[in-house]
Backbone as a chain_set.jsonl record, in Angstrom:
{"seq": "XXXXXXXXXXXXXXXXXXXXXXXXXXXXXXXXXXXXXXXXXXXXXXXXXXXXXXXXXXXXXXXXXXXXXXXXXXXXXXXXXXXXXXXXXXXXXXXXXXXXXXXXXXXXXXXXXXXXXXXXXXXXXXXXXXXXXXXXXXXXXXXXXXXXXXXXXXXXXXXXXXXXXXXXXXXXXXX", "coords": {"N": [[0.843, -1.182, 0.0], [0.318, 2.121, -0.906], [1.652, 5.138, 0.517], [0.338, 8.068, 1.114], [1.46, 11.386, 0.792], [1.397, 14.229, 2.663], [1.982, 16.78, 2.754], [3.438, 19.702, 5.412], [4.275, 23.024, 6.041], [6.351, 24.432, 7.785], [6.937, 27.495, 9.123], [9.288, 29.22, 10.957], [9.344, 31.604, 13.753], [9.731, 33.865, 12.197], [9.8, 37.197, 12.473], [9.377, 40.125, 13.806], [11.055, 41.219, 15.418], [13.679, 39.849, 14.696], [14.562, 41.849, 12.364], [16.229, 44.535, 10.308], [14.736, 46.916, 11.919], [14.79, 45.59, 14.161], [14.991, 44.158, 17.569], [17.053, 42.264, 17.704], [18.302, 41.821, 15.073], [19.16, 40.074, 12.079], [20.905, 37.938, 9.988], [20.368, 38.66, 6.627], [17.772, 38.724, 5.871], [16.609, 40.223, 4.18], [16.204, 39.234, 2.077], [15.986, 36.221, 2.625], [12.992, 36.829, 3.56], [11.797, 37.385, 1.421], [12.136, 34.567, -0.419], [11.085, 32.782, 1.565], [7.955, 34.206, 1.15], [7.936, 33.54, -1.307], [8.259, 30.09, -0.898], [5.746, 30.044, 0.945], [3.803, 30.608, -1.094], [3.437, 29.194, -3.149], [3.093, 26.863, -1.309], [0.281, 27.938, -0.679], [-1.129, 27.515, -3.312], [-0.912, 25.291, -3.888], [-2.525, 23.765, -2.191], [-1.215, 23.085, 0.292], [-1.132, 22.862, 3.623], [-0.025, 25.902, 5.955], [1.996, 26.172, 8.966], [2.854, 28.604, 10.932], [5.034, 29.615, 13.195], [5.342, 31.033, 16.404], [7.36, 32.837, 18.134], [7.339, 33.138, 21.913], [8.933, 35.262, 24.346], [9.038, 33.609, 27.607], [7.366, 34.911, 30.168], [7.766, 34.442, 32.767], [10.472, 34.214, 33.79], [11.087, 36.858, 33.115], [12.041, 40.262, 32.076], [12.557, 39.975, 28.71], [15.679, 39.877, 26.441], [14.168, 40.125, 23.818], [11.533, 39.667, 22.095], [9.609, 39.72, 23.588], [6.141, 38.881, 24.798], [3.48, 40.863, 23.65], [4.629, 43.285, 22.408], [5.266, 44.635, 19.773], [7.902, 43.479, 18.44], [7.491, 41.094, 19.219], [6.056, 39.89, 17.0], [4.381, 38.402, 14.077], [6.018, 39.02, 11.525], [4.891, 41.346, 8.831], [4.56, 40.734, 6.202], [4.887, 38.58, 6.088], [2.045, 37.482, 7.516], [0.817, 38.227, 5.71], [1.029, 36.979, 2.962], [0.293, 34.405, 4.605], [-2.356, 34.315, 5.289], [-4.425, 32.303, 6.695], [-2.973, 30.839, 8.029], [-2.225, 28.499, 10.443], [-1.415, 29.6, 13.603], [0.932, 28.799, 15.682], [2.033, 29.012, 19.142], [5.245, 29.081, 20.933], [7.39, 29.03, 23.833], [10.313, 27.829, 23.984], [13.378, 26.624, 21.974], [12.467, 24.311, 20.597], [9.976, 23.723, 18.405], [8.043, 21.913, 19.216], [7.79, 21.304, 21.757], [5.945, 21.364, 24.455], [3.533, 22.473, 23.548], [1.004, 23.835, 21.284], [1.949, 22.358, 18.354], [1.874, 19.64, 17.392], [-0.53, 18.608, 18.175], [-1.587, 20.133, 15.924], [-0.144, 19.304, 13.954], [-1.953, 16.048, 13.59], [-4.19, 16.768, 13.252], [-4.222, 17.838, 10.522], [-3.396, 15.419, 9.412], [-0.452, 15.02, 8.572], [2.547, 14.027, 7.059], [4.742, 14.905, 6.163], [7.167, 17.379, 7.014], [7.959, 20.594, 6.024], [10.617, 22.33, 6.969], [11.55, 25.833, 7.588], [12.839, 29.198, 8.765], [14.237, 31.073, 11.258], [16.204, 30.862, 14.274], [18.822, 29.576, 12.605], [20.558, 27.85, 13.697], [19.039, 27.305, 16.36], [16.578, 27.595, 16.699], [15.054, 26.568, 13.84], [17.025, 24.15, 14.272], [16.683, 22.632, 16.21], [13.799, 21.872, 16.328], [13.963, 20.548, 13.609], [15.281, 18.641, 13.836], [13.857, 17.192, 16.008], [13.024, 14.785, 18.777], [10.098, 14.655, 18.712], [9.402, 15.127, 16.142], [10.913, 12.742, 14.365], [9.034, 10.889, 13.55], [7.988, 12.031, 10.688], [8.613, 13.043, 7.452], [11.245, 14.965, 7.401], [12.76, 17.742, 6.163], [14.723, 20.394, 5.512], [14.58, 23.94, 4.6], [17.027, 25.212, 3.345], [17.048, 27.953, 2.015], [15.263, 29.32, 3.108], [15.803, 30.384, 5.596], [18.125, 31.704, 8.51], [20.056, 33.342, 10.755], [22.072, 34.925, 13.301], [24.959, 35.321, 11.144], [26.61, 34.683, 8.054], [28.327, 32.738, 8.521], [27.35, 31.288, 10.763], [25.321, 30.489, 9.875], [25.879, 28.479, 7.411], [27.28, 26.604, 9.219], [25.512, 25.669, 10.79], [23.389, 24.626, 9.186], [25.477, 22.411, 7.646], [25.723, 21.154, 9.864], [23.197, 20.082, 10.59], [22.581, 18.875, 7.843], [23.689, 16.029, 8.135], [21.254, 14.859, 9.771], [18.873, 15.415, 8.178], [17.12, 16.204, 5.258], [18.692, 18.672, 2.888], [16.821, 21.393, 1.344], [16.366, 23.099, -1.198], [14.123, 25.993, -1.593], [13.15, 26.342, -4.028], [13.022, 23.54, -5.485], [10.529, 22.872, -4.507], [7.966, 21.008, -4.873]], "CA": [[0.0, 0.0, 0.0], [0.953, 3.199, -0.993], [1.208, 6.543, 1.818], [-0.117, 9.549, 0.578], [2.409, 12.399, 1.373], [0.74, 14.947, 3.311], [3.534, 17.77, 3.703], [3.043, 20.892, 6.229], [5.21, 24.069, 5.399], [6.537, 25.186, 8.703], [7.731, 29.028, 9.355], [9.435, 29.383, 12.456], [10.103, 32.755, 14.302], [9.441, 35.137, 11.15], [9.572, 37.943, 13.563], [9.762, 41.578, 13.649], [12.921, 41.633, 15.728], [14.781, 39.606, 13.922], [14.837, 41.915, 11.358], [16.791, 45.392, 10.902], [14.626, 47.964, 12.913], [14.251, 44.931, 15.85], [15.853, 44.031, 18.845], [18.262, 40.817, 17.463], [18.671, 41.938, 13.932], [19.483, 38.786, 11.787], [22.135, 38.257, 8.01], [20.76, 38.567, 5.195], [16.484, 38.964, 6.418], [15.523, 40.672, 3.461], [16.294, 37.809, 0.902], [15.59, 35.254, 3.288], [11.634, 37.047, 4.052], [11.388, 36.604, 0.249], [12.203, 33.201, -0.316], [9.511, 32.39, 2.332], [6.885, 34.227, 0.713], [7.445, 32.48, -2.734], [7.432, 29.222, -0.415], [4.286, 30.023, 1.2], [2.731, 31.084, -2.069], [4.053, 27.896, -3.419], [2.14, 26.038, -0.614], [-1.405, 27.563, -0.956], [-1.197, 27.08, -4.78], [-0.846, 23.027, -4.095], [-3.574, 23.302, -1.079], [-0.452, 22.922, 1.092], [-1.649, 23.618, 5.22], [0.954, 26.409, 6.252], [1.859, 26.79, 10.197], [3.542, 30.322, 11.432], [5.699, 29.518, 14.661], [6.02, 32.398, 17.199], [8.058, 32.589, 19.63], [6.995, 34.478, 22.942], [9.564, 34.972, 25.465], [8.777, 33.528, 29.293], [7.557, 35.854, 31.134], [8.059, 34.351, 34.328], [11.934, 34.725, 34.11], [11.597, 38.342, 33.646], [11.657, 40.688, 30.72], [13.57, 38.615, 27.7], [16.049, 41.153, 25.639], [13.34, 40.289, 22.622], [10.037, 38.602, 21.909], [8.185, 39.934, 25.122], [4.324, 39.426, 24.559], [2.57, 42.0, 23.27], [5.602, 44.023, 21.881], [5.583, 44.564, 18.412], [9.121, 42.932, 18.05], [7.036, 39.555, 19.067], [4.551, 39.754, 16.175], [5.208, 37.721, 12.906], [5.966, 39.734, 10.319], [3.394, 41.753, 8.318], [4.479, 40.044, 4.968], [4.585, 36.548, 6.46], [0.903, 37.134, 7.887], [-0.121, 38.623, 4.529], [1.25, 35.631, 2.469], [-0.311, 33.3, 4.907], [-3.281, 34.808, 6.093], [-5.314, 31.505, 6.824], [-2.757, 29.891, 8.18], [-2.67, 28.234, 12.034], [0.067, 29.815, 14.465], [1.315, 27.93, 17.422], [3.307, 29.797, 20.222], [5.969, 28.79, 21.617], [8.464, 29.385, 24.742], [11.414, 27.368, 23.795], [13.489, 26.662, 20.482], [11.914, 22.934, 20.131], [8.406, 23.892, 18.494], [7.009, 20.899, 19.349], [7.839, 21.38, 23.135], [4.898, 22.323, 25.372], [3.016, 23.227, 22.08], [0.28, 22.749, 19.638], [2.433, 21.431, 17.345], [2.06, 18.339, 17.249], [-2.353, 18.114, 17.783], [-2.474, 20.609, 14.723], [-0.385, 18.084, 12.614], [-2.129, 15.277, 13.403], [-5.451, 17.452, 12.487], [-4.238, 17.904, 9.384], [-2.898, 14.424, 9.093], [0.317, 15.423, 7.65], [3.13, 12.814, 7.227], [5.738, 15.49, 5.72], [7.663, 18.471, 7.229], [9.384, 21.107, 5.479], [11.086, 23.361, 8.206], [12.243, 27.248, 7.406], [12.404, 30.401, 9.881], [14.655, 31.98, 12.104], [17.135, 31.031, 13.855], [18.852, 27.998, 11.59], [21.081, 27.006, 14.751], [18.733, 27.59, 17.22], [14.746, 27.109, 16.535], [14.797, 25.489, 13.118], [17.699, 22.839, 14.475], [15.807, 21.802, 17.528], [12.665, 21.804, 15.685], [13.884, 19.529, 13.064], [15.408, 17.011, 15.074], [13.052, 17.406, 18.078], [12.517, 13.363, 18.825], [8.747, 14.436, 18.409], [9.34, 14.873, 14.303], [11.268, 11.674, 13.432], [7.587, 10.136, 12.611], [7.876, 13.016, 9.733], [10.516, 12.942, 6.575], [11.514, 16.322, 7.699], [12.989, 18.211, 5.184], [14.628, 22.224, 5.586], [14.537, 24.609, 3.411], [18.24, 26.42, 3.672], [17.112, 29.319, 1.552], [14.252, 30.354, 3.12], [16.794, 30.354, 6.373], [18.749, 32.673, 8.617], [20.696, 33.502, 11.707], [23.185, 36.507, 12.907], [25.866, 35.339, 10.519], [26.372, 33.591, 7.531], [29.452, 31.59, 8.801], [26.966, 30.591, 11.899], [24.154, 30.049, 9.572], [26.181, 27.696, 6.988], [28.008, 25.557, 10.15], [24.188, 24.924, 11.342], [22.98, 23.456, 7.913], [26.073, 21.228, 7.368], [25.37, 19.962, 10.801], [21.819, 19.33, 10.003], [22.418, 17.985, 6.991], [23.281, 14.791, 8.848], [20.174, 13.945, 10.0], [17.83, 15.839, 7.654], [17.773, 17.048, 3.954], [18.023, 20.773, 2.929], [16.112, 21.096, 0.235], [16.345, 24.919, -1.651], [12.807, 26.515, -1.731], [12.916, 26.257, -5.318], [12.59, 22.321, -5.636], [9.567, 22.484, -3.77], [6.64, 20.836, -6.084]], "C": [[0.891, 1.248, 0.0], [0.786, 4.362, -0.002], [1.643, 7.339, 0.788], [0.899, 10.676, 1.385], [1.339, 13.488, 1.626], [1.188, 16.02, 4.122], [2.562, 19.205, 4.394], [4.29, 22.026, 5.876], [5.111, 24.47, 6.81], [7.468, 26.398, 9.153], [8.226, 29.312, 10.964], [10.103, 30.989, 12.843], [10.229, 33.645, 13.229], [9.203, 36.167, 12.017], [10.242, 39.28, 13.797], [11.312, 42.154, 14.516], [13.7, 41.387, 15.66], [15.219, 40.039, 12.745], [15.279, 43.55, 11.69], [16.253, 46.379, 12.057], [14.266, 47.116, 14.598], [15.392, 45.293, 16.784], [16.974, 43.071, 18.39], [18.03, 40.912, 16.178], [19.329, 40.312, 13.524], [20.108, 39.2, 10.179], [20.771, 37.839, 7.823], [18.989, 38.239, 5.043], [15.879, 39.37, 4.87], [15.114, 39.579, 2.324], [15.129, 36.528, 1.483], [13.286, 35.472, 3.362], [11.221, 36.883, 1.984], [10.895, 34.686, -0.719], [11.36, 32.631, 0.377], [8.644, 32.436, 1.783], [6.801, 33.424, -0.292], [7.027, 30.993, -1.75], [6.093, 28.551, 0.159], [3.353, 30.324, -0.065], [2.818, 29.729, -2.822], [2.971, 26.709, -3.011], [0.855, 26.099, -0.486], [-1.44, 27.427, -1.99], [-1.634, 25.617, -4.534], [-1.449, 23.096, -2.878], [-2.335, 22.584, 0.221], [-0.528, 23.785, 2.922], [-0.114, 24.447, 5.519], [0.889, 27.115, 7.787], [2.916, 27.64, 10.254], [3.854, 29.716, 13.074], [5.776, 30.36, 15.238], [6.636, 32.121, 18.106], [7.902, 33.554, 20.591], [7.944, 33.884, 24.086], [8.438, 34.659, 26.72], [8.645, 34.223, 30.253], [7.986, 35.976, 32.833], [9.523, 34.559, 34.556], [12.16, 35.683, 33.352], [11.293, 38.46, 31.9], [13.099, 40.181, 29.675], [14.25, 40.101, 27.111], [15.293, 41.312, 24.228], [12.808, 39.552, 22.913], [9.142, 38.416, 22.718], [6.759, 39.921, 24.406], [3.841, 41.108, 24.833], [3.512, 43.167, 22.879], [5.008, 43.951, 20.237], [6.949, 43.795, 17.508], [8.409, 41.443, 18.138], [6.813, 38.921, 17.912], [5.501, 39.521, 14.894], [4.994, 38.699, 11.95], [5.476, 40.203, 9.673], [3.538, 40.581, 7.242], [4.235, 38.368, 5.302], [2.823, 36.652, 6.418], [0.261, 37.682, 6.797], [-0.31, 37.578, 3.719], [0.348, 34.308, 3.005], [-1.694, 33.509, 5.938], [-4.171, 33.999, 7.095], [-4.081, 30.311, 7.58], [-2.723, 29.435, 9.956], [-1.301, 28.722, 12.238], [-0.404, 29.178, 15.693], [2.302, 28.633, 17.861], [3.672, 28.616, 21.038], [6.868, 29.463, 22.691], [9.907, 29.008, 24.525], [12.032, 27.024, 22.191], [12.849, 25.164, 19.629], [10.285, 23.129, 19.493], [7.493, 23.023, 18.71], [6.858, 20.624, 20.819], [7.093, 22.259, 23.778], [4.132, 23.33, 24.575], [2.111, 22.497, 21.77], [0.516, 22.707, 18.466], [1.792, 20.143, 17.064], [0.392, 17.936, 17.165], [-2.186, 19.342, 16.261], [-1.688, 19.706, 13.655], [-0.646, 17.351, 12.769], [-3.511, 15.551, 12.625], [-5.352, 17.162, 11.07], [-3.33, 16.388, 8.125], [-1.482, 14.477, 8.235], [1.618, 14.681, 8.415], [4.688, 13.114, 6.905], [6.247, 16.855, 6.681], [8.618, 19.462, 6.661], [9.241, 22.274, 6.25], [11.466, 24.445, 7.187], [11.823, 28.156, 8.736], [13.967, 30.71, 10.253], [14.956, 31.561, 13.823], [18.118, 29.634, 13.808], [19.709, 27.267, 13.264], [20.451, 26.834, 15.823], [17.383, 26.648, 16.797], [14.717, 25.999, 15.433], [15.823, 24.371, 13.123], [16.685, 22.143, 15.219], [14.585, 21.788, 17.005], [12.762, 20.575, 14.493], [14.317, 18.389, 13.631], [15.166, 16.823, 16.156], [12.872, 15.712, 17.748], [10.841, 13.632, 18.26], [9.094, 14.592, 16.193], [9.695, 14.028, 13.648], [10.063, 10.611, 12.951], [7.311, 11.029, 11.56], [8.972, 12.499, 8.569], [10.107, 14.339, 6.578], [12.319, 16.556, 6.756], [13.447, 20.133, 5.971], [15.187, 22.252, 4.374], [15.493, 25.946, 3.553], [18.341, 27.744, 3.327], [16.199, 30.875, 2.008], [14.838, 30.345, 5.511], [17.515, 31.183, 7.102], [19.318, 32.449, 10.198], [21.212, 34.811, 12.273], [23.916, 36.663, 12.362], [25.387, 34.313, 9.39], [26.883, 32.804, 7.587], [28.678, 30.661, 10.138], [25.471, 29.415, 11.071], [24.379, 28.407, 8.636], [26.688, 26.479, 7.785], [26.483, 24.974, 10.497], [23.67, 24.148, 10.387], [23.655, 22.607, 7.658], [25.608, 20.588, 8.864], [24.371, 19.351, 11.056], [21.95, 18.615, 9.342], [22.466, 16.613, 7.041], [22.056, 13.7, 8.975], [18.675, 14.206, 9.602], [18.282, 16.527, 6.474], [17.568, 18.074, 3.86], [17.952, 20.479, 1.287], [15.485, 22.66, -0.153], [14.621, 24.728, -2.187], [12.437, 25.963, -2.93], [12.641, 24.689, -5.785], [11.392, 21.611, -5.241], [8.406, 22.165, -4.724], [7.051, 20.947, -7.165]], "O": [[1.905, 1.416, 0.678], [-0.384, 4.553, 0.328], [2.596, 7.411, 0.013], [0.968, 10.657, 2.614], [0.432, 13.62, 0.803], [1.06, 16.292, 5.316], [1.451, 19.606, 4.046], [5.302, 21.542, 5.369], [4.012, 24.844, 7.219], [8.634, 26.215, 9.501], [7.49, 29.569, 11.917], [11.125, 31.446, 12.329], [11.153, 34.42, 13.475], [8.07, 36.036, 12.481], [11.452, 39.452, 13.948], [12.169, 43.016, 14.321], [14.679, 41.966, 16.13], [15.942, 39.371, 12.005], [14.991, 44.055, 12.775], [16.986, 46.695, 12.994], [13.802, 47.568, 15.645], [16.257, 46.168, 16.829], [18.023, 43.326, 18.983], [17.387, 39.924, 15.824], [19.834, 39.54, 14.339], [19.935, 40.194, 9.473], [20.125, 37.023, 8.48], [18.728, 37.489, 4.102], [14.829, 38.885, 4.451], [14.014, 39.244, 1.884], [14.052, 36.106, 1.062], [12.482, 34.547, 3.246], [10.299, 36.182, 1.567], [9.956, 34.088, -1.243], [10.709, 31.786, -0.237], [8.048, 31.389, 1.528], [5.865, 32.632, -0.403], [5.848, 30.644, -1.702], [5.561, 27.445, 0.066], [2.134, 30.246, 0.085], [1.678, 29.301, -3.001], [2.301, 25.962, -3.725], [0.131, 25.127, -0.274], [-2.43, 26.696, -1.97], [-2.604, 25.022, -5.005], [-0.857, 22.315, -2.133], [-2.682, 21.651, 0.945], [-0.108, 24.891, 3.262], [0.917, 23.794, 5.36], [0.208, 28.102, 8.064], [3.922, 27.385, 9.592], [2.993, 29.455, 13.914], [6.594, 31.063, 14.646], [6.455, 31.169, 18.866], [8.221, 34.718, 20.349], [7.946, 32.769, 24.608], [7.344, 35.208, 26.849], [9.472, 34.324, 31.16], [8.299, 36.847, 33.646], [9.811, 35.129, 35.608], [13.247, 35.71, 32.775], [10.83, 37.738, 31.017], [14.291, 40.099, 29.97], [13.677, 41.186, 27.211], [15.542, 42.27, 23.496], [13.108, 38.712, 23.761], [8.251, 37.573, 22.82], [6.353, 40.776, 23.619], [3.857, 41.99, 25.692], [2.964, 44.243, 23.118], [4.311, 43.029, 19.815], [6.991, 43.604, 16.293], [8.677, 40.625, 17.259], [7.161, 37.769, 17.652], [6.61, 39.971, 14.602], [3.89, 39.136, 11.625], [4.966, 39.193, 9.186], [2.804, 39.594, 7.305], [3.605, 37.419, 4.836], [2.22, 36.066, 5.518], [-0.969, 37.653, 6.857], [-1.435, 37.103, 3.562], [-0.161, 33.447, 2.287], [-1.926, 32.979, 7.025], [-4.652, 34.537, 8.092], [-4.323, 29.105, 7.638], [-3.302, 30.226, 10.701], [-0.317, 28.505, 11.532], [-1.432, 29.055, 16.359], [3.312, 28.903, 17.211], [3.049, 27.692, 21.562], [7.135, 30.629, 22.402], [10.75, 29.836, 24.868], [11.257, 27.139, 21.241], [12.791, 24.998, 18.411], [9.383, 22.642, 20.174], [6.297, 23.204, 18.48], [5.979, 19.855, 21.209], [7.26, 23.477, 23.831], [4.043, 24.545, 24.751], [2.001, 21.271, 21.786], [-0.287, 22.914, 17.557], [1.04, 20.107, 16.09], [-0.015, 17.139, 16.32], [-3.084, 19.075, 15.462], [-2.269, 19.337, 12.635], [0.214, 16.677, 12.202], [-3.931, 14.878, 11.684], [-6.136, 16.439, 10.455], [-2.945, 16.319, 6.958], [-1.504, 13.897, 7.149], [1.847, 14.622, 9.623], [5.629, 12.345, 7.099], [5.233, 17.397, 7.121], [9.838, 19.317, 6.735], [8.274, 23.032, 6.321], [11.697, 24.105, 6.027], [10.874, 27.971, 9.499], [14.826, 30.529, 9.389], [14.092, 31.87, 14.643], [18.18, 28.81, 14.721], [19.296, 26.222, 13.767], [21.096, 26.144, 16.612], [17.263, 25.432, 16.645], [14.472, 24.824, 15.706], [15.746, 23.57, 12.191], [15.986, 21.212, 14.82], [14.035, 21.436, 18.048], [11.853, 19.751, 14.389], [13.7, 17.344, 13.834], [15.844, 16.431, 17.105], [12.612, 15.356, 16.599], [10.38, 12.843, 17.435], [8.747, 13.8, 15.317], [9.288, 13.956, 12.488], [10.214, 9.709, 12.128], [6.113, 10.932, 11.294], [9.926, 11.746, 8.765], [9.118, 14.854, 6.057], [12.794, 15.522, 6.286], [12.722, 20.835, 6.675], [15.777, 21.528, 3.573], [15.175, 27.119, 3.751], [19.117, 28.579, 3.793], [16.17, 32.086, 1.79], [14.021, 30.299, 6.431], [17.929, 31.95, 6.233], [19.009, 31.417, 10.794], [20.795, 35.835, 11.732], [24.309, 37.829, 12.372], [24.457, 33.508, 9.423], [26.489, 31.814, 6.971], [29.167, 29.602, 10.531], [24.938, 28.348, 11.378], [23.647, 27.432, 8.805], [26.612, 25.376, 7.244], [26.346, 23.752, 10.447], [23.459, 22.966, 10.655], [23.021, 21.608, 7.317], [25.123, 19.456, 8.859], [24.361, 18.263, 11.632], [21.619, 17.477, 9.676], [21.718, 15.897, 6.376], [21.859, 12.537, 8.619], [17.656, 13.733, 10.105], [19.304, 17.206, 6.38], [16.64, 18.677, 4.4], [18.565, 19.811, 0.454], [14.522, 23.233, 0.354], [14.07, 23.835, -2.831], [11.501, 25.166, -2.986], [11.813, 24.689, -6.696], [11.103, 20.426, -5.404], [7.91, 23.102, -5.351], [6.288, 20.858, -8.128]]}, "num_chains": 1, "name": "protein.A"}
């Protein structure tokens, strides 16, 4: 019997202060917030479900140097939330999005058997996100272009060390 692929397009941390007028400026944002949108435009074309990750600092250990609730530096991106207007966001506290999240009930909702990771930041959120133990029931998949960090020497060391145990797979091959 054949399994029906049933991929999810996941955006992690698209987020107003990772970009120049924020708080934790990030390389090479403006490219990178492109490359997304074609991906997300990509994904409602082919009826592809697209989740928006946020990340909200913890408020209980105090005020974070970015991503305090209800800041404007929190809030995903205009262009992300224009691109994906319809799509489900799940908040998070930590860089694992599937930790202490609804991750994991909205993809079973949508029965989806694929993951292709992108967001913000490649060593940080979208590592621990792709190889969270909760995703190896996925063929996880990132998408290095639509990708970023504070460097590009930090951002390229994080994808070869992904590459290991997950493929990167440029926006552009997608469908």
């Amino acid at each position: 019997m054949t399994q029906h692929n049933h991929p999810v397009l996941i955006v992690i941390d698209v987020q107003n202060d990772y970009f120049p007028q924020g708080k934790f400026p990030q390389w090479n944002t403006a490219d990178v917030l492109e490359n997304t949108k074609v991906a997300i435009d990509k994904a409602n074309q082919a009826g592809i479900p697209v989740i928006l990750v946020q990340h909200i600092a913890d408020s209980s250990k105090g005020i974070a140097p970015f991503f305090n609730e209800g800041t404007e530096g929190a809030e995903i991106h205009p262009e992300i939330l224009a691109a994906a207007p319809d799509a489900i966001v799940v908040r998070k506290a930590f860089a694992d999005s599937f930790f202490q999240t609804t991750l994991e009930a909205e993809l079973q909702q949508l029965a989806a058997t694929e993951l292709w990771i992108c967001g913000m930041m490649t060593q940080n959120c979208v590592t621990h996100t792709a190889i969270s133990k909760s995703a190896e029931k996925y063929r996880v998949s990132v998408l290095p272009d639509c990708c970023t960090t504070v460097s590009e020497i930090l951002h390229l060391i994080a994808l070869n060390a992904m590459s290991t145990r997950v493929p990167l797979v440029p926006s552009t091959d997608l469908l």
